[in-house]
C-alpha positions as CSV (number, residue, x, y, z in Angstrom):
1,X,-21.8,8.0,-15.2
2,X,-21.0,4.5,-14.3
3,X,-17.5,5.2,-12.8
4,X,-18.8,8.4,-11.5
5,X,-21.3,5.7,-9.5
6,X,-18.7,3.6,-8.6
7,X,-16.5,6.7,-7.0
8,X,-19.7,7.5,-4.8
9,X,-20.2,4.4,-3.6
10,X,-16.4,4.0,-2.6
11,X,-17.0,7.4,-0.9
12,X,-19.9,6.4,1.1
13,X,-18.8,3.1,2.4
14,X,-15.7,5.2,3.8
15,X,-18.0,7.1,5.9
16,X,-20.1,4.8,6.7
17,X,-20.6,4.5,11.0
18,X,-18.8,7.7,11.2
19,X,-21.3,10.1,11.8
20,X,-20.8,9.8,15.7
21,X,-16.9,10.3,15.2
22,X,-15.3,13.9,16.3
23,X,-13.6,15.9,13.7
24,X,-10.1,14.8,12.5
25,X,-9.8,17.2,10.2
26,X,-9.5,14.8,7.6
27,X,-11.0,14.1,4.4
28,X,-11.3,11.1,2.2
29,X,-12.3,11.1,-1.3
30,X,-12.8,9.1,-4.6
31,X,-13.5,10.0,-8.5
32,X,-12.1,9.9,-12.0
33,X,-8.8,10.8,-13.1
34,X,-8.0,12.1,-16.7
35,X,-4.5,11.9,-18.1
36,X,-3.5,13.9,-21.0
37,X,-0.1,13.6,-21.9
38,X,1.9,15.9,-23.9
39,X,5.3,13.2,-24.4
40,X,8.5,14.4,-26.0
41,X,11.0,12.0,-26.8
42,X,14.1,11.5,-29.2
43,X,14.5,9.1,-31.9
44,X,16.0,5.4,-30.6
45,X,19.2,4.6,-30.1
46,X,21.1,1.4,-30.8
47,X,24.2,-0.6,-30.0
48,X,23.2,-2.8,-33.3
49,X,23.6,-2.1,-37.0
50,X,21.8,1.1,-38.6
51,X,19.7,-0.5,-40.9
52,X,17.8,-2.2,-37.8
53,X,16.6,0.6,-36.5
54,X,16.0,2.8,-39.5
55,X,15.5,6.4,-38.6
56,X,13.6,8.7,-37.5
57,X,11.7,6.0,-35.3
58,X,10.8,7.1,-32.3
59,X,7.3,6.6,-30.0
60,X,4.6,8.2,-28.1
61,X,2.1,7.8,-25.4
62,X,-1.5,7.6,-25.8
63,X,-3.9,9.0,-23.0
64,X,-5.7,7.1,-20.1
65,X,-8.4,7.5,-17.2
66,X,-8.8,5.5,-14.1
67,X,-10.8,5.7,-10.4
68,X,-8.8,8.8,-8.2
69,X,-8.3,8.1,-4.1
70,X,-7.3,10.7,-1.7
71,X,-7.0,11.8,1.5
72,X,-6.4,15.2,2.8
73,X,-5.2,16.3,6.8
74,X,-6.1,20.0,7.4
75,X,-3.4,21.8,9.3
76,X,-4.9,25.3,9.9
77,X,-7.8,27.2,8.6
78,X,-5.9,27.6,4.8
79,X,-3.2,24.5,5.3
80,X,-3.6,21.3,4.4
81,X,-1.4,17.8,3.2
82,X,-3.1,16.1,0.3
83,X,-2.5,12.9,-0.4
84,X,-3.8,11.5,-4.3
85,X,-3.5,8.0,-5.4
86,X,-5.5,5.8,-8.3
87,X,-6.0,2.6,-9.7
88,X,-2.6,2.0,-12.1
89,X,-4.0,2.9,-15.2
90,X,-2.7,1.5,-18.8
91,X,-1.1,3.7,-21.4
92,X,-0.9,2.8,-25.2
93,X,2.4,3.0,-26.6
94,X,2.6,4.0,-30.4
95,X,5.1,4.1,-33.2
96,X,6.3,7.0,-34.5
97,X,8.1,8.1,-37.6
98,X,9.1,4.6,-39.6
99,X,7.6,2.9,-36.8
100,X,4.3,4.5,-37.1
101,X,2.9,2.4,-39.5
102,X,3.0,-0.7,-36.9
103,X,0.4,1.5,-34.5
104,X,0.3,0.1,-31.0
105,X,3.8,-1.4,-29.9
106,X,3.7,-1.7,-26.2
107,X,1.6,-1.5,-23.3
108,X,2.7,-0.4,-19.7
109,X,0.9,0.3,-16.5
110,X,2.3,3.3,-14.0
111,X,1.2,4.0,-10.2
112,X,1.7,7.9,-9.8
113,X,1.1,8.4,-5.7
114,X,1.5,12.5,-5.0
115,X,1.9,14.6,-2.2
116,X,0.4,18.1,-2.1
117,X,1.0,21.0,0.3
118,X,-2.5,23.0,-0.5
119,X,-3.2,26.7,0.2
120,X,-7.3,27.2,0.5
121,X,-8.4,30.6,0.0
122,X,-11.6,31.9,1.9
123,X,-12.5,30.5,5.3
124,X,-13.7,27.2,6.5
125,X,-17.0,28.4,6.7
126,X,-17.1,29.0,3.0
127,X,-19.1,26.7,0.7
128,X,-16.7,27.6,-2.0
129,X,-12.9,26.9,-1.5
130,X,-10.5,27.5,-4.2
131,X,-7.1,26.1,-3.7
132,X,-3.7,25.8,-4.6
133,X,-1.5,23.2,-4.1
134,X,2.6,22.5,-4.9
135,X,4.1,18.7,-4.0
136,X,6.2,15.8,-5.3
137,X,5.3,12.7,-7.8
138,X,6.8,9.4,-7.6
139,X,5.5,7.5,-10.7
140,X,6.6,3.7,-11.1
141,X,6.2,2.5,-14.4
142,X,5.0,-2.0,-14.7
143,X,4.1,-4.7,-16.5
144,X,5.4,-2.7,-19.9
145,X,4.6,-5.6,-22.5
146,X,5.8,-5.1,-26.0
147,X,3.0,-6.4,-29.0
148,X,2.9,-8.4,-31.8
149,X,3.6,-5.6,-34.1
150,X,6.6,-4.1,-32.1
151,X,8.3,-7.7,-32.1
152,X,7.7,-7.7,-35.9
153,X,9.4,-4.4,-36.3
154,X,12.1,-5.2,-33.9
155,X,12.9,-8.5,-35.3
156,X,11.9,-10.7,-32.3
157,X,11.0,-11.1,-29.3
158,X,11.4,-8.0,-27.2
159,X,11.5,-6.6,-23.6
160,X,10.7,-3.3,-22.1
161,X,11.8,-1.7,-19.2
162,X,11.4,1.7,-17.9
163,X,12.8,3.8,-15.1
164,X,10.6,5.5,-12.1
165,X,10.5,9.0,-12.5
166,X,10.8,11.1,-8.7
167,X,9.1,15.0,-9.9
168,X,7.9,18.1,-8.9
169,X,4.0,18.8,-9.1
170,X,1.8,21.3,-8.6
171,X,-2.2,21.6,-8.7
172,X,-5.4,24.2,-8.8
173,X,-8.3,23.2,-7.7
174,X,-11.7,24.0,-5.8
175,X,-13.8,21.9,-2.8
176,X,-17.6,22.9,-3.0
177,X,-19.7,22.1,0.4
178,X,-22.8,20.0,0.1
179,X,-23.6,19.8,3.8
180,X,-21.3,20.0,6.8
181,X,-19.4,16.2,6.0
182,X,-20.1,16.0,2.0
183,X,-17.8,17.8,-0.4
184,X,-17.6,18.3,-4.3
185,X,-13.9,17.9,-5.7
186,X,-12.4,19.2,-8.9
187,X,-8.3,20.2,-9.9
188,X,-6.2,20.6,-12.7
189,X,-2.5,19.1,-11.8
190,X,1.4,18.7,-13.5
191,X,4.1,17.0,-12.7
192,X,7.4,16.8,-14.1
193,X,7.8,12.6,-15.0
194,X,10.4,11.7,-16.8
195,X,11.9,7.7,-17.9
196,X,14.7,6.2,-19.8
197,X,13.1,3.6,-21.8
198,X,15.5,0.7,-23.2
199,X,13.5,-2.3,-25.2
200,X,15.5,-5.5,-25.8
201,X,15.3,-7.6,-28.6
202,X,18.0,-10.3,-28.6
203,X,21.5,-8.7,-28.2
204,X,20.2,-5.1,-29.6
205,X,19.4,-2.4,-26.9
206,X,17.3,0.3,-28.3
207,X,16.8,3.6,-26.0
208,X,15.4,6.8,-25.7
209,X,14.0,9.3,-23.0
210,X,10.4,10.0,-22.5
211,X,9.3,13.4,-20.8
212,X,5.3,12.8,-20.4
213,X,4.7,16.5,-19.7
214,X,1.1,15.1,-18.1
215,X,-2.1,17.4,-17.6
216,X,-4.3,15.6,-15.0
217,X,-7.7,16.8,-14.2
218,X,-9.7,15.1,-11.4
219,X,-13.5,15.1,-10.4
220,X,-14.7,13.6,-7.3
221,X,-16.8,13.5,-4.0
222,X,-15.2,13.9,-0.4
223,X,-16.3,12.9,3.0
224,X,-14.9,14.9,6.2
225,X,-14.1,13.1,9.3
């Protein structure tokens, strides 16, 4: 409820002294974000001896939530260009296989700024406006720091680094009308992100591939310009 508070508030000081503005057809909004990943990865790879990266050891990537931001532009009665940004959340990143007993062994931040082309069903004068939506992801991944435990099962200190991922996404979602400038916001969204992960420790190079597979659901309230 607190976010939820939080996302209002960021809503309303948007709008605020634009009740005398003409309609731009535009619409900003703010909520919460939940990411629910579904990660597929293979075992590491290594350019150092086998019995330093016993196998299988591979990872996987724990869930996260942050504050959503958007902004949509109508176009025509049923078009519009949706714009949805967040706050970088952090993801946990666990061991898996002989490195699941060392739980938690990095932490890494992503910004995921996406670009929807949206069908709306209905008409504008609708309270109710399902919509559809197809687009491209760019997700940067940042500040991936690797833990205590992971430099204990690596054998040192170790570095992580991890490519940005260009996908396609799509999205469902419906806009319900409070009054003539206030909306309610929900979707569902995927996106196709994918990264080559390589974590450093000394001379050894360990690698693998990451497809995230996320599921992103979003709740917020809108303001129309």
């Amino acid at each position: 409820m607190k976010v939820l508070k939080i996302a209002a508030a960021v809503a309303l000081t948007l709008a605020a002294g634009s009740s005398f503005a003409e309609d731009l057809g535009i619409t900003v909004r703010a909520g919460v974000i939940g990411i629910a990943l579904h990660p597929e990865s293979p075992d590491f790879k290594s350019n150092g001896p086998e019995f330093l990266t016993p196998q299988p050891a591979g990872i996987t990537v724990g869930n996260a939530k942050t504050l959503l931001f958007g902004v949509t532009k109508r176009l025509t009665d049923h078009w519009d260009i949706d714009f949805v940004a967040g706050i970088p959340p952090e993801h946990e990143v666990f061991g898996r296989g002989k490195l699941a007993p060392y739980g938690v062994l990095a932490k890494v931040k992503q910004r995921a700024p996406t670009v929807f082309a949206n069908y709306n069903f209905g008409s504008p004068s609708d309270n109710l406006r399902p919509f559809v939506g197809a687009g491209v992801n760019y997700t940067q991944f940042f500040d991936a720091n690797s833990t205590p435990a992971n430099d204990l099962a690596t054998g040192g200190p170790t570095k992580i680094n991890l490519t940005s991922s260009w996908g396609l996404a799509a999205q469902i979602g419906v806009n319900y009308k409070l009054t003539e400038k206030w909306r309610l916001c929900a979707s569902v969204a995927a996106a196709k992100v994918k990264t080559d992960l390589r974590a450093t420790t000394g001379s050894i190079d360990r690698t693998t591939t990451i497809d995230f597979k996320p599921i992103v659901v979003t709740v917020g309230v809108g303001y129309a310009f």
